[in-house]
Structures are given as structure tokens and as C-alpha cells.
ZADO-176518 format. One record per residue (C-alpha): x, y, z. Coordinates in pm, whole numbers, padded with zeros to 5 digits, always signed. Layout:
XYZ/...
//
This chain:
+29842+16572+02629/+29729+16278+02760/+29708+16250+02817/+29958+16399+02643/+30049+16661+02410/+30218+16453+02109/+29919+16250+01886/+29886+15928+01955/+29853+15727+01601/+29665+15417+01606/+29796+15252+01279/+29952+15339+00992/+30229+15215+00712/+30551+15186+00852/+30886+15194+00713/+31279+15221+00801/+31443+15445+00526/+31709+15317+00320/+32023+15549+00328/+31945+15825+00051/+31560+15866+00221/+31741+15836+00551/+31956+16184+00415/+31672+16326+00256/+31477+16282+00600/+31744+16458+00808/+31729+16741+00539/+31361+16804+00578/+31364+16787+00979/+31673+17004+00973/+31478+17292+00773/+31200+17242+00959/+31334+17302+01319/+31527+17569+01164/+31200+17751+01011/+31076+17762+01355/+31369+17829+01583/+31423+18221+01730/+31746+18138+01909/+31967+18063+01621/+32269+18299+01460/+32072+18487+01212/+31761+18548+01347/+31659+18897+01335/+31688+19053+01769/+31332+19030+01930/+31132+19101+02219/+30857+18788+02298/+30571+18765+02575/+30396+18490+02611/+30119+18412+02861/+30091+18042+02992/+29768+17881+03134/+29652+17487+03227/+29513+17382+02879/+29239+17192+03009/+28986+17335+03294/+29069+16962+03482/+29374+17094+03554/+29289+17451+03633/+29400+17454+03970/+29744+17272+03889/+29943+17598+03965/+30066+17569+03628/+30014+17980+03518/+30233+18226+03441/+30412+18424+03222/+30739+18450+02980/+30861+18753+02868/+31242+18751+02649/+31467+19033+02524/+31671+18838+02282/+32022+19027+02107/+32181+18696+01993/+32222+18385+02177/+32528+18453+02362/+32353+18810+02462/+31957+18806+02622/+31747+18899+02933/+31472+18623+03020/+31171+18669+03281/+30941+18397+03396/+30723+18371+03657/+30474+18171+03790/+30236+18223+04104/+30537+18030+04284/+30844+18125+04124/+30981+18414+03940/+31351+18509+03793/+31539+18762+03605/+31853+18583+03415/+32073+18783+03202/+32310+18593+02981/+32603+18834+02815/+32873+18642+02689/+33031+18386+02950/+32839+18602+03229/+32511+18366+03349/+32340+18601+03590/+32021+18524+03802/+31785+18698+04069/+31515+18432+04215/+31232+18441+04411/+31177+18072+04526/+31412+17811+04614/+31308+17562+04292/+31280+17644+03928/+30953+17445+03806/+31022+17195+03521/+30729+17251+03309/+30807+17631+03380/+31146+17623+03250/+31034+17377+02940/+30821+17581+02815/+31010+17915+02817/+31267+17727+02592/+31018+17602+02365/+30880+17941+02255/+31234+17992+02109/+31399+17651+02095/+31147+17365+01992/+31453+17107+01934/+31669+17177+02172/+31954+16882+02133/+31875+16928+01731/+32238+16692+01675/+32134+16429+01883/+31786+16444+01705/+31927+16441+01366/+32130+16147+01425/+31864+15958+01568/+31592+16047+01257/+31885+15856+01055/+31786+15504+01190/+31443+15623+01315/+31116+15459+01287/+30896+15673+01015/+30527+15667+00993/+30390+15839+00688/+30033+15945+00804/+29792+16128+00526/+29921+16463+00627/+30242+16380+00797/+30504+16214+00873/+30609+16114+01189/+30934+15999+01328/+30992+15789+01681/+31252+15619+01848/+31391+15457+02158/+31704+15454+02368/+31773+15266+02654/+31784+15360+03021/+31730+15243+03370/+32009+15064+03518/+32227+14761+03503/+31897+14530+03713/+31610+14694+03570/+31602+14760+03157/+31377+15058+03042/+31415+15291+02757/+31304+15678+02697/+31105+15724+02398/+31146+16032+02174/+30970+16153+01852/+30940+16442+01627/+30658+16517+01320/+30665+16765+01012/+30346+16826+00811/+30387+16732+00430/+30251+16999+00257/+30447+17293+00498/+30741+17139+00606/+30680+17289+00936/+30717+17135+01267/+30402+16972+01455/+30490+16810+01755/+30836+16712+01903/+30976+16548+02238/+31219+16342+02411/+31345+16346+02782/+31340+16706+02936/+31239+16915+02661/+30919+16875+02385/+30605+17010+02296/+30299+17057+01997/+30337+17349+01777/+30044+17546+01630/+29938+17921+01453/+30213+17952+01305/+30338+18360+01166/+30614+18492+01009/+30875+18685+01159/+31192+18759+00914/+31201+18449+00725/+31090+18258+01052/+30747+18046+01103/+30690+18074+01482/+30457+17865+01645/+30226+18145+01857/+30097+17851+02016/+30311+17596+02220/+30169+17314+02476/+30428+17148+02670/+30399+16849+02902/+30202+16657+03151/+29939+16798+03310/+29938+16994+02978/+30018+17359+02967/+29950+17604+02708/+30194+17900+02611/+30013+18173+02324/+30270+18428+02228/+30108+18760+02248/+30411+18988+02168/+30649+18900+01893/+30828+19241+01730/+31192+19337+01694/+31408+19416+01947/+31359+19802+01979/+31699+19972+02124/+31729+19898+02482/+31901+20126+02789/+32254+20132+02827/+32370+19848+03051/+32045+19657+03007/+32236+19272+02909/+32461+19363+03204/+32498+19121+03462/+32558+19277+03771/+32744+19042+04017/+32598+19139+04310/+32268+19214+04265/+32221+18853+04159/+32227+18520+04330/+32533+18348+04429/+32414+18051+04356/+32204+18046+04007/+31982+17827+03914/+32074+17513+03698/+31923+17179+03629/+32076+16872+03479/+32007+16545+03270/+32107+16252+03470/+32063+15850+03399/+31889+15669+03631/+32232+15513+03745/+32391+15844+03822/+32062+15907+04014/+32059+15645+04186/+32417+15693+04324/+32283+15962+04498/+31983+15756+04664/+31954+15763+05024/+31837+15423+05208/+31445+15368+05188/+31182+15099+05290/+31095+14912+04957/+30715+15008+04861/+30458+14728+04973/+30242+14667+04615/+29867+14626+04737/+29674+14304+04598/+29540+14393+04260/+29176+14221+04094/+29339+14259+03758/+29617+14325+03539/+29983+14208+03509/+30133+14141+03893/+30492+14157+03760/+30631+14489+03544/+30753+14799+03622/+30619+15156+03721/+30806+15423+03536/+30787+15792+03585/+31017+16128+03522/+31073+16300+03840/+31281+16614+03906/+31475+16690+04263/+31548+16969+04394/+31882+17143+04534/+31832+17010+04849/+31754+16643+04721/+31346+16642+04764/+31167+16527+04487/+30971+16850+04360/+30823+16729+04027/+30671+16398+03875/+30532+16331+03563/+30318+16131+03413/+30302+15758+03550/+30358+15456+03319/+30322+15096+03394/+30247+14773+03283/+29943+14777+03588/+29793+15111+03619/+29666+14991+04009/+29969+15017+04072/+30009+15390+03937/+29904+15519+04330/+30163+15295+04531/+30461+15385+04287/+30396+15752+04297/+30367+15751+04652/+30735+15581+04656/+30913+15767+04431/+30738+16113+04618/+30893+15959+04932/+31270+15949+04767/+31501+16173+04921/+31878+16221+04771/+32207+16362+04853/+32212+16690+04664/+32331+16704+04315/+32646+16906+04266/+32806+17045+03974/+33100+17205+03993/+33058+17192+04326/+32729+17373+04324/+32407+17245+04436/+32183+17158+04089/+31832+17078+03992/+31831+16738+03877/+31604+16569+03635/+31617+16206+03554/+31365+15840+03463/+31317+15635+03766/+31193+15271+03752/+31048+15130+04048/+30972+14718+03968/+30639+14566+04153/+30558+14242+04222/+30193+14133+04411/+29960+13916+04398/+29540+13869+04391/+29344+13968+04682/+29118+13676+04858/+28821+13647+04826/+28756+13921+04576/+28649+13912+04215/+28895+13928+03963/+28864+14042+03599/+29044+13950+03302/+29200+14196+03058/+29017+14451+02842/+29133+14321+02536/+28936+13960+02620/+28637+14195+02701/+28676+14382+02375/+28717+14082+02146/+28430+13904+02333/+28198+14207+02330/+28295+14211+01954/+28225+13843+01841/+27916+13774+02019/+27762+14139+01924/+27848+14252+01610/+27829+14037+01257/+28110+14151+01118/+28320+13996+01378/+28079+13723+01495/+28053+13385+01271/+28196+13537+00973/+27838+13486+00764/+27795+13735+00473/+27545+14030+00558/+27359+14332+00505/+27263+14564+00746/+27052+14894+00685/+27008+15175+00897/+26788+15493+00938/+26859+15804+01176/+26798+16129+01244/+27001+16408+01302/+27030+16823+01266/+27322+16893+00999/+27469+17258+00918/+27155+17394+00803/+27010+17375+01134/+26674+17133+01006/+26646+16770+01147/+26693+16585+00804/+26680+16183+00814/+26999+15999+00740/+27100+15676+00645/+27347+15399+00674/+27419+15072+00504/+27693+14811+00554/+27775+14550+00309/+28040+14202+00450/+28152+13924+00289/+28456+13883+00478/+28730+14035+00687/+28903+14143+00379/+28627+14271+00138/+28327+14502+00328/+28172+14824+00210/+28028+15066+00490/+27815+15374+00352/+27622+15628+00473/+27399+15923+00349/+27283+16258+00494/+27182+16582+00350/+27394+16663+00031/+27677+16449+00260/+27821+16100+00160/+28083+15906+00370/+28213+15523+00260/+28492+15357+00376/+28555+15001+00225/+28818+14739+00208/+28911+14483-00071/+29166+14261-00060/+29475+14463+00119/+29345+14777+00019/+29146+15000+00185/+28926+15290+00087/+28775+15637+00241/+28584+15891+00097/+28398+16212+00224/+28211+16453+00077/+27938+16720+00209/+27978+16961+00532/+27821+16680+00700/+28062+16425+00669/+28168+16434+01026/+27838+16343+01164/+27826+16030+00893/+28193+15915+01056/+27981+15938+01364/+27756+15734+01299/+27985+15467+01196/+28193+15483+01491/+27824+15466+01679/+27737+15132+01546/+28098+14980+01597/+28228+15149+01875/+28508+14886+02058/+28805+15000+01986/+29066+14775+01799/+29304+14604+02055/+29627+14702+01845/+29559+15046+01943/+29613+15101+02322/+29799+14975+02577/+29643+14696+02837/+29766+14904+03151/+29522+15236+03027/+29209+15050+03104/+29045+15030+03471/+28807+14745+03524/+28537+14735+03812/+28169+14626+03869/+27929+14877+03768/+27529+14895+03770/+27400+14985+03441/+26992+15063+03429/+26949+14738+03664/+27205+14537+03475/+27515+14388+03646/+27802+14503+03393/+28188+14501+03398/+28309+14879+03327/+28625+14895+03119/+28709+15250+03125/+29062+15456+03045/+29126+15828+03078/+29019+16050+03354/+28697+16019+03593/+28656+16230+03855/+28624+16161+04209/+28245+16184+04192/+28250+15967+03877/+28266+16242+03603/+28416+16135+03296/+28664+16378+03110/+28474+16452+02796/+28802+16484+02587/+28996+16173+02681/+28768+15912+02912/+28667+15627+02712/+28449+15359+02863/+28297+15028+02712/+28008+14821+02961/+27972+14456+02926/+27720+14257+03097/+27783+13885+03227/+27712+13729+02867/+28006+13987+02737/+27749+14217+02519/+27835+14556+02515/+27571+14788+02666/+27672+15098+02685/+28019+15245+02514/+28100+15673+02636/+28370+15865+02411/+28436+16209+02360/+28193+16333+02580/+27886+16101+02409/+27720+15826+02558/+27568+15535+02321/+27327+15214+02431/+27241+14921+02264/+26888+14822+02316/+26616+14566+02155/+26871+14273+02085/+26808+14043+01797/+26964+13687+01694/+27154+13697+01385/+27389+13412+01258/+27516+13389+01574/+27532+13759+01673/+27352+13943+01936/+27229+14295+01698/+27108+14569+01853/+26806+14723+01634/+26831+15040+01799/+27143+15235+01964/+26984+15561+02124/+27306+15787+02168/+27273+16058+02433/+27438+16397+02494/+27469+16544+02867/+27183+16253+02913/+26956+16357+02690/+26885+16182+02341/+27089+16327+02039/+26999+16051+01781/+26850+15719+01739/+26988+15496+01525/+26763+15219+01423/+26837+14898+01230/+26563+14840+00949/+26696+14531+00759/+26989+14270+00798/+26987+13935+00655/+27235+13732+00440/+27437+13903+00121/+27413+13768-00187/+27637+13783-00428/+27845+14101-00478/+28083+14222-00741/+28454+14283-00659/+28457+14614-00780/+28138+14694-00451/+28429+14726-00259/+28692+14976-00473/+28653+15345-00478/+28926+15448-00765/+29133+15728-00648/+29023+15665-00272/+29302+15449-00126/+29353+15463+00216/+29550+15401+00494/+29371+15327+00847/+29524+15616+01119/+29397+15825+01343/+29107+15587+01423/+29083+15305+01671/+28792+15120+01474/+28830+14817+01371/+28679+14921+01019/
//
């Protein structure tokens, strides 16, 4: 999911659990993975099918289809098919007997991830549970979610390998879970025999999406059907191992080091870091998603670590699959006579104090709004929106449409939300409209892309992160991209597929206010939102800023308020 598949949350309260929570907390992720785990002692014999597609049309040509189907007796006794448009085997476990027939030399990771995650979300559940025991735990509204790190790489360069699980409060069941070579986000969940099975499972990066369409009992199967035939099958089955970077390494045969390109912006020292998974022979045949402290240098480190080749893996003796992290460090420098740019977190905060009050001189305001938009019923209905600051710490932001109210305040350390009406969504909206930077303690420096771009005749600097197409499409699920012109004022902002400008610019204590921000759909105007009042707050009662039975906790949002 983007990237990737787990949710990414923004802020939230976080806390390390004292020993008794710490037990309770294994408890609760012990049921839960339990609840939804088929291949377990006790679980009722099944027969699955599941068909698996690219979950996002970006990625539709990935290669990434297929299909999983399972006759399942009891762990140490089941017949599993997969295939793929590139890869397809029969493996028939019975016992101590591991039997295989394969057509294609390499067994796709995200293939063979995903066929254990329809029956197996947690698959090193021990590990897991020890981990949860010192873990870092996020209680979010509905959730509560559960990260930590370990360390990798090797002896010169220091990385770690992040893993992470989530249960939802009020169910106890399983949302999302992941760590190195196995993970994925669990949805639609139905009963089967005292089971809750996730009929919906998306694993990995590019994202793939497995719906179970068959789940029944295990009618009774043909004589000799979990028999494993020695030679009808391969000699050689398939297998593919874990490894640290250092064992990996070992196996490294001598390459030219990777010459790092001169970069405008961005950190010149760091590391790129990727998952990559080599084949029997020792080619690398899979890498995932690329991490770095300078994303320009994204291109030049996957083009190294593609270029690896290995002694093959044995085990046993036997050629294996092998699956490991690989840090690659970088080092470069600024090109000559070429513009440079500084981060997008100096953008952001300048875009913020020179254009919006709230952030600008620190001057107590009001600011009123009117808008239009089509709610639920299907009429155009006028809206509107009004936003009361005294300070950083005590601010009331409001807004009205239809039968639907939306406020979310702050006073003091606490912070409020509250939502009412079908409409709600398009008040958040609207909020997010006329604040849209994102807060710089939610992403990571190295997402954001920085270039020169032309906006309506204005010179601008484009900070952009998430996909954009080679002819300059953004994705409308994941691009997010923020315009600034030479004084830093934001122009134009694009996220989740909307488009919002900032036009007719007005002094105010400092501030640069847009009186109108036209927002546009597929380039065509959706709504107008036009300022009809700000000037300086008077004085305003403590209590403005409560709403009793309301508290909050900021998540799931990267705006500031």
C-alpha cells in the first residue's frame, strides 16, 4: 500500500506498557491471530479458492494475477495450487513428505506471500508475541496499533527492519500485520467454525489483492489424493529462505560500486534500502519497495542492487530461493551550475507562516467563510465555515451545511472533534481546503520530489510525493503536491485526486489570505470557497474552545489543526 498496504498514522498518543498491560497485550494479539488463522490444530478441514488481482489499475500490468486454490486436512496433511501467468505448482505436504511439480524456474515472492496469508496472517506468531511485550503501542480511536524495530544490515552499515501488527477495539480482530517476508491488511471478515476469516487479503508492494471466493469444508477427497508421489514431482522443490544481510552478502560476487548522480536537493549522505529476493541460480528476481534518506537516488540504487549477482544459496546442499534487506550507502554531491532547492519541510513551514493567520504573526482572528456545494440530497445548498484563534493552543474551527455540523477545537492540551449530519465529510473537506500543508511531523523528507514548475504563468517550486506518471498524471489515491511561488505562497495544493487554488490575496497582520480558493475536480470547478470577513478577535470565553464529551486525539490526519 503505498504505497503500502499497512496505514500510515500521522499522530497519535503513545505509550510503552508496563508489565501487566504488556501480558494483557500479548493476550489480546494472541486471540486475535488465532480468530483468524485456518492452519492451526483445530480448525475444522477446508477447501479455499481465492482469486488474486493488482489492487490498483497503476499497476495493472505488473504481472501480479493469479490464483490460489488449498485442500487443507490438517497442517501436517494438504494439497496447495498457485499459479500465476508465469508460474504455477502443485505441492502436496503429507507428513514429513514435501512434494512439488513446477512450471517455471522461480517461485514469485508476492505469489508465495500471499497464498500463506489467506491461511496464516502471523506466520512467526512466537517471535511476534515476544516482540508486542516491549513494543511500541499506539492507541488510535478505533485501534490499537503495535510497531517495532530490530536491527539489520551488517557490521559497516547499521539498518533495522521494521515490523507491526493492529487489532480493532471493539472486535478484537486482526487489521493489518507485517514484518520481513510475510504481512498483509485484513478485511470482510466471515465465520467459518468458530473462525473470522479475512475474505479479503492485500499483500505487499506493488499491492496485490487476494478475495476468497470458496471457503466450505473439506468434502471427502479420492483415495491417494495427499499422496506424494516421488517421481512425478521435482527433484529439486522449491524453497526460499530468510537470510541477514551478512549471510547475503557472503555470497556476493565482485561488482563495480554504483556512481550516485549529482542531486539539486535532498540529503547527499544516507543510505538506499530495499528487500530483494534471488533466485536459485543467484539473479536477483524480485525488489521491493525502495527506501532512502534521498529519493533521487531511488533510480541509481535500484539499478545496483538489479545488477547483483550471487553464488547460489544452498541448503542442505540444495539450491534455495533466498530473500534478504540490502543496504547500498550513497554519497554525491550538487550539480554545477544548476538550481538547487531546499527541503519540503522549509517550503511547508514558509508557505504556512507567510499565508495562513493561524501560523503567521500569531495575532488573534476571525475568519468567515461561505461555499457551495451538492450534499446527499442531490440540491446545491450553501454552506458555511468559521474559524475562531487566539493562539496555538486555544482555536475553534466550525463549519455548517445542510442538517450537517463539523468542529474541531483545541484548548489548552486538549483537543476536540465532533461530527454530526451525512454531510460531515464534505465539512472535513472544507477544512482541509482552507489549510491544506500538511504538518511536517507527518512524512518523511525523502517522499517529496522538488522541481520548477509553471503554474497559470507563475514561476512555482512543485513539492510533490506519491506517484506521477510519465506524462505527468498524478495518482489520484496517493500523489500529493503543494506549489509555491518565489515569495513561498502556496498556489495551488492537489490531494486525493482534487486540485485547490488560492486566488485574490489580501494583507492581514502579516499574512498573505486568499479570499477565494476555487477547488477543481478533473479541471472543472467543484466549489468555491470564499472568505467574507476576517479581522481581529476579541475577547473569547475559555469554554469557546471545549466541546464536553468530544475529546480528541489528532490521527489519521496530516493537518496541522
Amino acid at each position: 500500500m503505498s504505497g503500502q498496504w499497512w496505514i500510515t498514522v500521522f499522530a497519535a498518543m503513545t505509550v510503552w506498557p508496563s508489565l501487566g498491560q504488556a501480558e494483557n497485550l500479548v493476550k489480546d494479539v494472541k486471540k486475535a491471530v488465532e480468530r483468524s488463522t485456518l492452519d492451526q490444530s483445530g480448525t475444522k478441514p477446508f477447501h479455499l479458492k481465492a482469486s488474486l488481482a493488482p489492487s490498483f489499475e497503476r499497476d495493472k500490468d505488473s504481472g501480479q494475477s493469479g490464483e490460489v486454490e488449498i485442500w487443507w486436512a490438517s497442517s501436517s496433511q494438504w494439497k496447495r495450487e498457485v499459479r500465476s501467468p508465469e508460474f504455477h505448482q502443485i505441492e502436496i505436504v503429507d507428513g514429513t513428505h514435501d512434494w512439488q511439480k513446477n512450471e517455471g524456474d522461480y517461485f514469485p515472492e508476492w505469489l508465495r506471500e500471499t497464498a500463506v496469508e489467506l491461511i496464516k496472517p502471523v506466520p512467526p506468531l512466537d517471535q511476534v508475541l515476544e516482540q508486542v511485550k516491549t513494543a511500541e503501542v499506539r492507541r488510535i480511536g478505533p485501534m490499537t496499533n503495535i510497531n517495532w524495530t530490530t536491527t539489520s544490515g551488517t557490521a559497516d552499515v547499521k539498518n533495522i527492519l521494521r515490523s507491526w501488527v493492529a487489532v480493532q477495539n471493539s472486535t478484537g480482530l486482526l487489521l493489518y500485520a507485517g514484518g520481513f517476508g510475510w504481512g498483509g491488511e485484513f478485511k470482510d471478515y466471515g465465520g467459518f467454525h468458530g473462525r473470522m476469516i479475512a475474505r479479503t487479503v492485500n499483500v505487499g508492494s506493488p499491492q496485490v489483492t487476494a478475495k476468497i471466493t470458496t471457503l466450505e469444508d473439506l468434502r471427502e477427497v479420492p483415495a491417494g489424493f495427499f499422496d506424494a508421489p516421488v517421481k512425478a514431482g521435482d527433484p529439486q522443490p522449491l524453497q526460499t529462505v530468510l537470510l541477514d544481510e551478512t549471510s547475503l552478502r557472503k555470497n556476493l560476487l565482485p561488482m563495480a560500486p554504483p556512481v550516485w548522480p549529482p542531486v539539486q536537493d535532498g540529503p547527499l549522505e544516507g543510505n538506499v534500502t530495499t528487500i530483494i529476493v534471488v533466485d536459485r541460480e543467484g539473479k536477483v528476481r524480485e525488489i521491493k519497495s525502495i527506501m532512502s534518506e534521498n529519493s533521487s537516488m531511488n533510480d541509481t540504487g535500484r539499478q545496483a542492487v538489479t545488477a547483483m549477482r550471487f553464488k547460489p544459496f544452498l541448503l542442505a546442499g540444495v539450491p534455495v530461493q533466498a530473500m534478504s534487506q540490502v543496504t547500498t550507502p550513497f554519497k554525491n554531491t550538487r550539480p554545477v551550475g544548476v538550481e538547487t532547492f531546499e527541503s519540503a519541510s522549509t517550503y511547508f513551514e514558509r508557505g504556512r507562516h507567510i499565508g495562513f493567520p493561524a501560523a503567521g504573526t500569531g495575532a488573534p482572528f476571525v475568519l468567515r467563510a461561505e461555499f457551495e456545494a451538492k450534499g446527499k440530497s442531490g440540491t446545491t445548498e450553501k454552506g458555511r465555515y468559521e474559524d475562531t484563534w487566539l493562539s496555538d493552543t486555544q482555536w475553534r474551527r466550525e463549519a455548517w451545511f445542510a442538517n450537517s455540523h463539523y468542529v474541531r477545537s483545541r484548548n489548552g492540551e486538549k483537543t476536540y472533534q465532533f461530527a454530526e449530519g451525512d454531510d460531515a465529510w464534505i465539512l472535513r473537506f472544507v477544512l482541509k481546503a482552507l489549510e491544506p500543508i500538511p504538518a511536517i511531523d507527518t512524512f518523511t523528507e525523502s517522499d517529496w520530489k522538488i522541481k520548477r514548475e509553471i503554474v497559470n504563468g507563475v514561476r512555482t517550486v512543485r513539492v510533490l510525493a506519491g506517484y506521477e506518471s510519465p506524462e505527468g498524471k498524478l495518482d489520484p489515491e496517493q500523489a500529493r503536491g503543494y506549489w509555491f511561488d518565489d515569495k513561498g505562497l502556496l498556489v495551488k495544493a492537489h490531494f486525493k485526486g482534487i486540485e485547490t487554488r488560492r486566488l485574490e490575496l489580501e494583507d492581514f497582520a502579516g499574512a498573505k489570505i486568499a479570499r477565494r480558493v476555487d477547488v477543481l475536480k478533473d479541471g472543472a470547478l467543484a466549489m468555491r470557497i470564499s472568505v467574507t470577513e476576517i479581522s481581529p478577535a476579541g475577547a473569547t470565553p475559555a469554554k469557546t474552545f471545549e466541546i464536553h464529551g468530544h475529546e480528541w486525539t489528532r490521527a489519521f490526519t496530516d493537518e496541522v489543526r
